[in-house]
TORTOR-673994 format. One record per residue: x, y, z of N, C-alpha, C, O in turn; residue in three letters. Coordinates in steps of 0.1 Angstrom, whole numbers, plus 2048, in hexadecimal, padded with zeros to 3 digits. Layout:
N
XYZXYZXYZXYZALA...
//
This chain:
371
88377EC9287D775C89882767C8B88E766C90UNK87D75CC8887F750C9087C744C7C877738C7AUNK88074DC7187C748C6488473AC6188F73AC65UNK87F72FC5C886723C5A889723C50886719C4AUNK894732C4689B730C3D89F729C378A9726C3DUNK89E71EC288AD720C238AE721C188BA723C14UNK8A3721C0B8A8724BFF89D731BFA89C735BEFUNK895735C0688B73FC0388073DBF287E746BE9UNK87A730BF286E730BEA85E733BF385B730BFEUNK854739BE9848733BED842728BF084A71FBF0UNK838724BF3834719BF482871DBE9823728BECUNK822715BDD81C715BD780D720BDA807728BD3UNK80B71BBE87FF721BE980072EBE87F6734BE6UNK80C735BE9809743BF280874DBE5806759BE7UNK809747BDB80B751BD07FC754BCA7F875CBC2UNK7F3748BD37E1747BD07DA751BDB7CE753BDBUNK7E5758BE77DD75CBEC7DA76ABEE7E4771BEDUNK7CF770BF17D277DBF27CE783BFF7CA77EC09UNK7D2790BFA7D079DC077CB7A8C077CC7B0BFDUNK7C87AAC0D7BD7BCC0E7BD7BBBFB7B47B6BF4UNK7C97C0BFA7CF7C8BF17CA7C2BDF7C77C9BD5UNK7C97B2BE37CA7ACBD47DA7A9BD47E47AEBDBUNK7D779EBC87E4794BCA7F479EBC580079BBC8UNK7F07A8BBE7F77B2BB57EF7BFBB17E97C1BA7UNK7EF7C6BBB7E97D1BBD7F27DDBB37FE7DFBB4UNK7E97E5BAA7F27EDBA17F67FDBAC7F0804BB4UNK8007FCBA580680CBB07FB816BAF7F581ABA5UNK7FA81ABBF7F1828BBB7FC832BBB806831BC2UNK7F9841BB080184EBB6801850BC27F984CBCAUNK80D858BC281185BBCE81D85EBD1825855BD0UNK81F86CBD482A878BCF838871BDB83486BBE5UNK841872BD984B870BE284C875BEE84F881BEDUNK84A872BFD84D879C0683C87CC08838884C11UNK834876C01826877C07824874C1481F87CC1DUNK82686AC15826864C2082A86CC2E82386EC38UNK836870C2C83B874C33830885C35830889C41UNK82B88BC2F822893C2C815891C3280D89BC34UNK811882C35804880C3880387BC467F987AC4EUNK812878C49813870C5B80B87BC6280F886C65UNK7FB872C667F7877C767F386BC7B7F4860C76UNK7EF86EC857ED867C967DF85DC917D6862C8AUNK7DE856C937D1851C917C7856C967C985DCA1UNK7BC855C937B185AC947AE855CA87AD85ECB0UNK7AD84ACAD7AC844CBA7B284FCC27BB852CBAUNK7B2857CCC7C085CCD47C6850CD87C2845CD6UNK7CF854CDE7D8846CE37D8849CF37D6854CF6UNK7DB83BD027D4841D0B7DB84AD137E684ED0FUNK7D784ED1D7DF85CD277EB858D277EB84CD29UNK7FA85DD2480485DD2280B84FD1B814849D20UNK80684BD1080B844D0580C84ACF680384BCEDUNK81984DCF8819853CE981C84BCDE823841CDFUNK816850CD1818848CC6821842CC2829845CCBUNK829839CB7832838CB683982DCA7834825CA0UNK845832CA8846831C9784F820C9785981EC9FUNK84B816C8E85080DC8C858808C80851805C76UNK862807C7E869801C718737F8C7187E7FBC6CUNK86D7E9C7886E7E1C758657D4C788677CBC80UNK85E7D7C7084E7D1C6C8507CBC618557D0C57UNK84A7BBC618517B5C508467B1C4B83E7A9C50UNK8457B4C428397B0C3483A7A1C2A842799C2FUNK83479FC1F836793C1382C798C0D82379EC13UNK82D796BFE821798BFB81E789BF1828782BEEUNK810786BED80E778BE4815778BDE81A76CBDFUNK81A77DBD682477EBC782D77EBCA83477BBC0UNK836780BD783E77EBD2849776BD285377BBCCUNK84B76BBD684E761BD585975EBDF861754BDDUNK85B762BE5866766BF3865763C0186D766C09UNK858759C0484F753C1285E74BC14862745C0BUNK86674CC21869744C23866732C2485B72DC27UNK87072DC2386F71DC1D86671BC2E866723C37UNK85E70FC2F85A70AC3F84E717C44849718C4FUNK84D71EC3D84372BC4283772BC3A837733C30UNK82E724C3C81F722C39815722C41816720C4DUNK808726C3C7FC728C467F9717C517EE714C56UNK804712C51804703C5880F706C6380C703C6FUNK818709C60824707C66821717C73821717C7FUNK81F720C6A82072BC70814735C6F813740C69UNK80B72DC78801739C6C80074AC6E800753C66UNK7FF74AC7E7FF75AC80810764C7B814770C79UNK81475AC79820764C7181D765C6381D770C5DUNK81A75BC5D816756C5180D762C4D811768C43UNK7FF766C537F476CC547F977AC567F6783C4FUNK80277DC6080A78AC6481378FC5781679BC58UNK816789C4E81F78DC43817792C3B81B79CC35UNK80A78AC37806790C297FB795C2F7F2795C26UNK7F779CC3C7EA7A5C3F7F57B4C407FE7B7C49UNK7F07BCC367F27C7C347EC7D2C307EF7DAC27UNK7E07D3C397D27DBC347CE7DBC407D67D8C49UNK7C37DDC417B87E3C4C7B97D8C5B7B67DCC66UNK7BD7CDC5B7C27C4C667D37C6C6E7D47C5C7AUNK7DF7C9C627E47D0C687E57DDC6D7ED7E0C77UNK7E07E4C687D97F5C727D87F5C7D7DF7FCC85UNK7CE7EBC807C87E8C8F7CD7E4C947CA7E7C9FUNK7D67DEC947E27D8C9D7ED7E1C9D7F67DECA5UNK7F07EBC967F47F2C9A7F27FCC9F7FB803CA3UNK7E1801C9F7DE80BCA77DC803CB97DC80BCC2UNK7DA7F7CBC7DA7EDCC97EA7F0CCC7EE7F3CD8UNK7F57F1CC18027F0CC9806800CCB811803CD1UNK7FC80ACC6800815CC580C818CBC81681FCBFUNK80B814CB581181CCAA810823C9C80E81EC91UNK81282FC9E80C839C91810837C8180A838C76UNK821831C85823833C7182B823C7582B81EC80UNK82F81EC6B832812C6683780DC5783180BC4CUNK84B80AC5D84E80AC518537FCC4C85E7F6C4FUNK8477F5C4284B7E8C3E8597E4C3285F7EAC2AUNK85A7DAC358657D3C318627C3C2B85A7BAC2FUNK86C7C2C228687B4C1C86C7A6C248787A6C28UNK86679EC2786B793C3587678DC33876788C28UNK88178CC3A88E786C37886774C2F87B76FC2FUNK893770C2B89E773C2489E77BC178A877BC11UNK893781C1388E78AC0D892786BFD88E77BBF9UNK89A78FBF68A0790BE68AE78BBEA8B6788BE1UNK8B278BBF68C4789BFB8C2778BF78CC771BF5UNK8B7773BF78BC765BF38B9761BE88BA755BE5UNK8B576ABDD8BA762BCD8C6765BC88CC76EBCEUNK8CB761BBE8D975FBB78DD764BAC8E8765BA7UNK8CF768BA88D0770B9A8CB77BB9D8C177DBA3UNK8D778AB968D4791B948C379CB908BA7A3B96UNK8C7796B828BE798B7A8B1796B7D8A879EB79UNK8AD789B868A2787B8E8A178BB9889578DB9AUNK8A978EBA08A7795BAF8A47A5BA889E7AEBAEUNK8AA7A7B9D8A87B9B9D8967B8B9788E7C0B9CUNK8937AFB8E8847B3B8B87F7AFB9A87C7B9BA1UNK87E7A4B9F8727A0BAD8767ADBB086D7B5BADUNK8847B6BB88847C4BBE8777CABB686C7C9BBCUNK8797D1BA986C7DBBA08617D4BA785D7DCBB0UNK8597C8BA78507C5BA984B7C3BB783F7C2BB8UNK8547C1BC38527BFBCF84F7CFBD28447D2BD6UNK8597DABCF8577E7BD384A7E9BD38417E9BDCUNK8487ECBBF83B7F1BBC8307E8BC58267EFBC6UNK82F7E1BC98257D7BCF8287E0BDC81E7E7BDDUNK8327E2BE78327EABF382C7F4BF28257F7BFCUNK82D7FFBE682B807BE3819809BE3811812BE8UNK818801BDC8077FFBDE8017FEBE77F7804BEAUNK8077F3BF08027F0BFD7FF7FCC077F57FEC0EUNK80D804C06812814C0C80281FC0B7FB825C13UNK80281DBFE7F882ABFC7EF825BFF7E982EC05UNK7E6819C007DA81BC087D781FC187CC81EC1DUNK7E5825C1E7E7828C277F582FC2B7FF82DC31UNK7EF839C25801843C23805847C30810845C34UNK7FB84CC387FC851C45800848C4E80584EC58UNK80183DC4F805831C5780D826C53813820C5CUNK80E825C4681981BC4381F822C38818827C2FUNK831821C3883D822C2F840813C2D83C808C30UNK84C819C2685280EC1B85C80FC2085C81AC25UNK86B807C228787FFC1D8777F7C0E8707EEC0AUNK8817FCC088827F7BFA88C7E9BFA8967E6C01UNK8867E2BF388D7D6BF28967D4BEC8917DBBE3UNK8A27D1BE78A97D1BE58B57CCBDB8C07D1BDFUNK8B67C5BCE8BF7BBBC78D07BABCD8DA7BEBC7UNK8CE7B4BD88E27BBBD88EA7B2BD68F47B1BDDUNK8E57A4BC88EF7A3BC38F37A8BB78F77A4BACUNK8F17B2BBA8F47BFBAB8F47CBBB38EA7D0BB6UNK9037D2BB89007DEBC48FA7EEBBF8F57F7BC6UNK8FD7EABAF8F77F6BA48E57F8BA88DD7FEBAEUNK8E87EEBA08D87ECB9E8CE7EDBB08C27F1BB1UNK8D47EBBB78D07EBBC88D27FFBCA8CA805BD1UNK8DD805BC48DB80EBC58D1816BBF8CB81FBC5UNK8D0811BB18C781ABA68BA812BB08B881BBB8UNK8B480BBB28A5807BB78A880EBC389D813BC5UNK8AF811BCB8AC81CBD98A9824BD88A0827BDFUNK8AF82EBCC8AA83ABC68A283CBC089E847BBDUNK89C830BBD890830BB4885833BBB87D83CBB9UNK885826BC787A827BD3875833BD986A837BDBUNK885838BDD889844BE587E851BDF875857BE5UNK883853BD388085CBCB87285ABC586B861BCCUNK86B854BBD860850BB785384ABC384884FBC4UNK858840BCB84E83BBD9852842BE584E83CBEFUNK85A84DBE885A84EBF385D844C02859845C0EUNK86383BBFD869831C08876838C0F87F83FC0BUNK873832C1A87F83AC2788B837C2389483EC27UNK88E82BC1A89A822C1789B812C1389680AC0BUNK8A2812C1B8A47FFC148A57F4C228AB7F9C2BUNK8A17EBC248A37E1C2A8AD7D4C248AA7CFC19UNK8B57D0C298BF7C4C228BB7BBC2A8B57BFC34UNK8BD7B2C298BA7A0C318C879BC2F8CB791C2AUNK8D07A4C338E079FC348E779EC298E97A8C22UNK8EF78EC248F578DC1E8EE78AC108E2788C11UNK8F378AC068F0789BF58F2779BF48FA775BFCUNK8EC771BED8EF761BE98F5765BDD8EF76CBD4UNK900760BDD90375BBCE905751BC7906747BCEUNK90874FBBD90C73DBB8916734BBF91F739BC6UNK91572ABBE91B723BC6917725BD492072DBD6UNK912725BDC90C724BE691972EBF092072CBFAUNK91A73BBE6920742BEE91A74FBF590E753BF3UNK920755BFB916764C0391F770C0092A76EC03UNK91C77DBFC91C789BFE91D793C0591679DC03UNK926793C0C9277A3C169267ACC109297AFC04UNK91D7B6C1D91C7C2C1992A7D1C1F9287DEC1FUNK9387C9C229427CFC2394C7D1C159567D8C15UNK9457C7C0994A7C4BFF94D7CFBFA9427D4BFAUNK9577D9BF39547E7BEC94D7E3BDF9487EDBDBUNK94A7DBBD99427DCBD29317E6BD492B7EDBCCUNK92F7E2BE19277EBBE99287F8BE891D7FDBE6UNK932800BE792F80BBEC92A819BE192C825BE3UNK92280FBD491B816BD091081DBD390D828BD0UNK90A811BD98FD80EBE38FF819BED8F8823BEDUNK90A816BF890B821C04910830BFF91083AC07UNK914830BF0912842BE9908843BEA90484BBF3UNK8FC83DBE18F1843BDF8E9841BEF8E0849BF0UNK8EA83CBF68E083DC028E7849C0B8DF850C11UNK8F484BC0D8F785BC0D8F1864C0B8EB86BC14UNK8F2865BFB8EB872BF28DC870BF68D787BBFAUNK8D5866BF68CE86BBFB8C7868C098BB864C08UNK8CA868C108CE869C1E8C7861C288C6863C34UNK8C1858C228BB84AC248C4842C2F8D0844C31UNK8BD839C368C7830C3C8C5820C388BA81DC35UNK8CE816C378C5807C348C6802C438CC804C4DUNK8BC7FAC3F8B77F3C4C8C27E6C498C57E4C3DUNK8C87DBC538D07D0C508C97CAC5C8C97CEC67UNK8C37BFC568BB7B4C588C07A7C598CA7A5C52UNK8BC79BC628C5792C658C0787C5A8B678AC53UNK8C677DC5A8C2771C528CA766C558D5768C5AUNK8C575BC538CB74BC588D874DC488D674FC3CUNK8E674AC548F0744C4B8EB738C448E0732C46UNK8F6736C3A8F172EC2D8F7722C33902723C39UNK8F0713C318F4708C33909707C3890C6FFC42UNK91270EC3191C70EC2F91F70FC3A925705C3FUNK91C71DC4391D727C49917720C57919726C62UNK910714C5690670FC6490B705C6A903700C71UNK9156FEC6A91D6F2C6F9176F4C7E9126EBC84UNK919703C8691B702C9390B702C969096FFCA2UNK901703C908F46FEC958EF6F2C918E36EFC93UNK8F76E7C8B8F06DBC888F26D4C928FB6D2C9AUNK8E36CEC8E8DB6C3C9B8D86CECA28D66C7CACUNK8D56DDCA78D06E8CAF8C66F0CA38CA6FAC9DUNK8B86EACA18B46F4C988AF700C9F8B070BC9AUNK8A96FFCAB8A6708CB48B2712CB68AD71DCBAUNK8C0713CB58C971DCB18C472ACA18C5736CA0UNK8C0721C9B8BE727C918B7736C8E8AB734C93UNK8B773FC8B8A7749C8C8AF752C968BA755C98UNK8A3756C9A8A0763CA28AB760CB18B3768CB6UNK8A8755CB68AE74DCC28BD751CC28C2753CCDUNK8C2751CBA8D4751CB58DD753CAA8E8758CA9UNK8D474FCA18DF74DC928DA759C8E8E375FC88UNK8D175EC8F8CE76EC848D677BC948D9787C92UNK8D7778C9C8E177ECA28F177CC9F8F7787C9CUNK8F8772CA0902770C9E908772C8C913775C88UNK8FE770C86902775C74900783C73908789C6CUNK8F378BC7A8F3799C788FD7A1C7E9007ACC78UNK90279EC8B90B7A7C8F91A7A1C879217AAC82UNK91D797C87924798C809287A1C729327A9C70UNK91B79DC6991C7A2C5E91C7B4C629227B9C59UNK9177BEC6C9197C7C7092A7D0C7292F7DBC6FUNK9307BFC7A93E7C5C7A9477C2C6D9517C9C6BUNK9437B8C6594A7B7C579497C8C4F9527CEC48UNK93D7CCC5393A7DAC4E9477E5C5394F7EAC4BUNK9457E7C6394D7EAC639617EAC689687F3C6CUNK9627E3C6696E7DBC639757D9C559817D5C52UNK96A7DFC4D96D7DCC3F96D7EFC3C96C7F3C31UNK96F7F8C46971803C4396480BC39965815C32UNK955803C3C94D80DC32947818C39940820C34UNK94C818C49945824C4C950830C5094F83AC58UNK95882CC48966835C4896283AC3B95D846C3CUNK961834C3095B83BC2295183FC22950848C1AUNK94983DC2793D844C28936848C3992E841C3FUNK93C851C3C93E853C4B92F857C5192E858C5DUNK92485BC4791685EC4B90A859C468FF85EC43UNK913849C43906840C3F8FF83BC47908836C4FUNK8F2837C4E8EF833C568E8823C558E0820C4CUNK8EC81DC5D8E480FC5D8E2810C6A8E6815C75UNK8D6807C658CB802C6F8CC7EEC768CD7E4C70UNK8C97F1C848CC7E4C868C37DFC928C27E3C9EUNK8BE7D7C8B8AF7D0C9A8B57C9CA48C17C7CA5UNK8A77C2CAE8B07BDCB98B77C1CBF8C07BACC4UNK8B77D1CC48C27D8CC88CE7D5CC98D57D5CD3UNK8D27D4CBD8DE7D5CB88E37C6CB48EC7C2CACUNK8DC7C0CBA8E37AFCB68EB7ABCBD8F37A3CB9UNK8EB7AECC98F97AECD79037B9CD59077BECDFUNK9087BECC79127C7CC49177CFCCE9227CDCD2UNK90D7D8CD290B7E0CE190F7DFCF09127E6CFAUNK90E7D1CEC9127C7CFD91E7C3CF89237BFD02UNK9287C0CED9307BECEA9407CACEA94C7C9CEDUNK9377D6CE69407DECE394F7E2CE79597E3CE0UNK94D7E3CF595C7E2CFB9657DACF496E7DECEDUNK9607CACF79677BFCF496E7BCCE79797B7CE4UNK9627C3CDF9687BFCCE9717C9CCF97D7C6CD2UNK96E7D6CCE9767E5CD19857DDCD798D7DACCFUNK9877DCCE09927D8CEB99B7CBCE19A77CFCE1UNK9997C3CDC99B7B6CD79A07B8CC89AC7B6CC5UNK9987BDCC299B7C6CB19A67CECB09AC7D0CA5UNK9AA7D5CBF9B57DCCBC9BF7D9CBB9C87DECB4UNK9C07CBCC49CA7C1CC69D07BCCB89DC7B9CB8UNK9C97BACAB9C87ABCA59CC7B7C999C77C2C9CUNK9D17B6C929D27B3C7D9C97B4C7B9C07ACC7FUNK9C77C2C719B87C4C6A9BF7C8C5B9CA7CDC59UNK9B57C4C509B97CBC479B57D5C429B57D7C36UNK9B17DBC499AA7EAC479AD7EFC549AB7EAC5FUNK9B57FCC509B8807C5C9AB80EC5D9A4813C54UNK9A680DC6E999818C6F99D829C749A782EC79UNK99182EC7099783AC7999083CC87992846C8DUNK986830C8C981830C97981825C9B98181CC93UNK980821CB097B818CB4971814CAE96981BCA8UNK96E806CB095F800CAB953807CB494B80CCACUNK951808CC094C813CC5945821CBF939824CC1UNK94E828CBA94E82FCB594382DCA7938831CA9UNK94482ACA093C823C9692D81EC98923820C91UNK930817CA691F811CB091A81CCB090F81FCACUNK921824CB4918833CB691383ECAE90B847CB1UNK91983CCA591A848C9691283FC89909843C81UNK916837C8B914830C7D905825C7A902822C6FUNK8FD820C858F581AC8A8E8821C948E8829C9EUNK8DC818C898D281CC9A8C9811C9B8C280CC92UNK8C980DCAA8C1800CAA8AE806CB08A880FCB3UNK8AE7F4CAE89F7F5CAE89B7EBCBB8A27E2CBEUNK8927EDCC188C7E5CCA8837D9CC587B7D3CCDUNK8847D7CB78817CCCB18807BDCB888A7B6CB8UNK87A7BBCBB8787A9CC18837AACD088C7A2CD4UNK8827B4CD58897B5CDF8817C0CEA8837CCCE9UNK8777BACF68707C3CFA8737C2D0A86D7BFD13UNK8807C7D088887C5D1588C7D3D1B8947DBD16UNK8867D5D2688A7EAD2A89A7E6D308A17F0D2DUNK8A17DBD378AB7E1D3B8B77E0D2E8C07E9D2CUNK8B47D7D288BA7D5D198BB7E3D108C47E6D09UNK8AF7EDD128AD7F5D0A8B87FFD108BE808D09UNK8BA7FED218C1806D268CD803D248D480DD22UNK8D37F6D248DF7F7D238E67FAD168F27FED14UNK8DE7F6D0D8E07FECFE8E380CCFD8EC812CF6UNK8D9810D048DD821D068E2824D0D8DF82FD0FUNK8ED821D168F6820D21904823D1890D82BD1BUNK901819D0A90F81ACFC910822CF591A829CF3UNK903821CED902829CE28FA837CE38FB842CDDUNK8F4834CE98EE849CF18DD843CEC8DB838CE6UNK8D184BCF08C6846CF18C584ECE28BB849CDBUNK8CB856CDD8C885DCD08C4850CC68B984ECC0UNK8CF848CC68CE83FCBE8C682BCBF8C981FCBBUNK8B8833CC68AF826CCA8A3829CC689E833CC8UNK89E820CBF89381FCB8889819CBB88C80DCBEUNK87881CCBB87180ECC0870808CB587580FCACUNK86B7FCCAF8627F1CA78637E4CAD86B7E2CB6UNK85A7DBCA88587D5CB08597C2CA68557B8CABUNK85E7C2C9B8617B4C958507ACC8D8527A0C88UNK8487B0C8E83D7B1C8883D7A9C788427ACC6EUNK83479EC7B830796C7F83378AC8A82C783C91UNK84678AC8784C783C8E852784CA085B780CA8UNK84878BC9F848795CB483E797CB583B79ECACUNK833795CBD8257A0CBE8247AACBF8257ACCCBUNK8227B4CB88227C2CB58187C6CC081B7D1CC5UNK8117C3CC380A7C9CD380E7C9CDD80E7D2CE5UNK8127BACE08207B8CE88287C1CED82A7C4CF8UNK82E7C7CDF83D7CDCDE8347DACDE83E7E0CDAUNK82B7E5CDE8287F1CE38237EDCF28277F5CFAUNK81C7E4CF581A7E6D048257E5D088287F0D0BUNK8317DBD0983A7D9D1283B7ECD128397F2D1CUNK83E7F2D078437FDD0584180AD0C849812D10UNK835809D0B829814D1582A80FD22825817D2AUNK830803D29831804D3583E806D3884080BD43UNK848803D30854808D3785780FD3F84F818D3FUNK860811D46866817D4F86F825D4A87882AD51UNK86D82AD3D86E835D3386B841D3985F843D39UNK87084AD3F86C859D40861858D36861850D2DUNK858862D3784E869D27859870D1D85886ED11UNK863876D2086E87AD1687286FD1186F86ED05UNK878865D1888085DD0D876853D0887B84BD01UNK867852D0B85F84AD06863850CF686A84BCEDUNK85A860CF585A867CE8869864CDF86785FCD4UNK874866CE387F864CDF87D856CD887C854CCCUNK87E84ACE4883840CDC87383ACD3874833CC9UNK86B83DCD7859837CCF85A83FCC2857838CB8UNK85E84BCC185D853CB386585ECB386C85ECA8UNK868866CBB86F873CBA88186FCB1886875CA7UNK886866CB589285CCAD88E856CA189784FC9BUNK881856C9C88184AC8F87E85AC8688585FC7DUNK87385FC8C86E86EC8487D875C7D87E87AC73UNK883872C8589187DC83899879C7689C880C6CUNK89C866C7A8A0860C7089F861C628A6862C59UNK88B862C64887864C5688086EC5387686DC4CUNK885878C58880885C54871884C5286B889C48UNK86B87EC5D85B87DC6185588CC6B85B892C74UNK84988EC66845893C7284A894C8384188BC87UNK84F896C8D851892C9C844893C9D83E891CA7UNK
//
């Protein structure tokens, strides 16, 4: 994503416009785990050895709700702009062009992580879901949900996971990184305040997805005068892996040793880094005793995505670290070309085994989908 963050409002118009769906579409029924009940293949076959394949990390908006990043209008941006809030019968087809069967949306960074009030980030969460939620059922077979999130309240982030989880059948949660809070401060998610959140996504055995977002003004000294650093280019690399190892550094995957997060861009360099941080960390004063190399954690604790990254030898040396178990396809949608990112895919240089593996046979597993 390449988003020109920084205080995450709409722009007037977008709250006038609508989609397939209607501006506030009322939830239809729809039993938990339907979805997952109703995953088939699309109707098209797909061609002589290209198999289907599962995406989740695909980003949505909807009119209402008030979360369009700042600079992101049908002017500035239109095919992203147009890619966010088409979530009906236009995105289908582009996903049946990129070959892909199911499809799990998410709210577009900076998402709910950039308001400041509780109280308000926990209702837009009720209202953003139920709105996913709707969008979901007019196509259970093809598109799921990630639940959005309130996490400047880690309670309330847990109670709406389980809510999702349980009542909409969503795979889990997506975060857009860190929490804003007053004073133009930010929120980690190594904080134990957290680890309410990472109980209940345990119990129920969900993974969250951790999503990049542009550091806060505070935080950007080393990109001024470089706005081209900003985004997709660098800064949502350099804050997400970070915030990755604050995670674990801060011992939460010692407390909760089978929580799973999810991480795009294959991995965010993490991967290519491993030795180095591993090697370097051992050296230095930590205030948390681990019971594992950082390594260790890459491999157990994490599964990336080929998200805006449609690179086969990249994909190899990723799985060179962390084992091919743990590689995912998606493709960054709207902010990547999602046809793009299944051709590159279908041509790779992939055995047909590890095509199935890393296209679906690894996401199916995750979320207890159909293979």
């Amino acid at each position: 994503m390449v988003n020109p963050e920084s205080a995450a409002r709409a722009d007037g118009g977008l709250t006038r416009r609508s989609v397939l769906l209607g501006a506030a579409a009322a939830v239809l029924p729809l039993a938990g785990g339907a979805a997952e009940a109703a995953l088939a293949q699309p109707a098209t076959a797909p061609p002589a050895g290209r198999p289907w394949k599962i995406a989740f990390e695909e980003h949505f908006i909807t009119p209402t709700a008030d979360l369009m990043p700042t600079g992101l209008d049908a002017t500035t941006m239109p095919a992203v702009y147009h890619g966010l809030l088409e979530v009906g019968e236009g995105r289908i087809a582009l996903m049946d062009q990129a070959g892909i069967a199911y499809a799990i949306l998410s709210l577009n960074s900076p998402g709910l992580q950039a308001e400041t009030d509780g109280a308000i980030s926990a209702d837009k969460a009720r209202r953003i879901n139920a709105e996913l939620k709707a969008i979901t059922a007019h196509h259970p077979a093809r598109l799921g949900g990630f639940a959005a999130l309130p996490t400047q309240d880690p309670r309330a982030s847990a109670d709406e996971l389980e809510r999702c989880v349980r009542e909409y059948g969503f795979h889990g949660a997506l975060i857009n990184s860190f929490a804003n809070a007053p004073g133009s401060q930010a929120v980690y998610l190594d904080d134990p305040r957290y680890d309410v959140l990472w109980e209940r996504a345990v119990a129920l055995g969900v993974p969250i997805y951790l999503h990049p977002r542009n550091p806060l003004p505070s935080q950007s000294l080393m990109f001024d005068g470089r706005p081209e650093l900003i985004g997709a280019m660098w800064g949502f690399l350099v804050e997400c892996s970070t915030h990755a190892l604050r995670m674990i550094c801060g011992g939460v995957f010692d407390r909760f040793p089978t929580l799973t997060i999810g991480l795009g861009h294959l991995g965010e360099a993490l991967p290519a880094y491993a030795w180095r941080v591993s090697a370097v960390y051992a050296t230095r004063p930590s205030k948390t005793a681990l019971q594992h190399d950082i390594p260790t954690y890459l491999r157990r604790n994490f599964v990336y995505t080929t998200s805006g990254f449609f690179d086969t030898a990249a994909v190899r040396n990723v799985i060179g670290v962390v084992g091919i178990d743990r590689i995912c396809f998606s493709t960054d949608h709207p902010w990547m070309n999602m046809v793009d990112g299944g051709t590159w895919f279908d041509r790779a240089t992939f055995t047909p085994a590890e095509k199935l593996q890393i296209g679906r046979g690894n996401a199916a597993k995750l979320f207890n989908l159909p293979a």
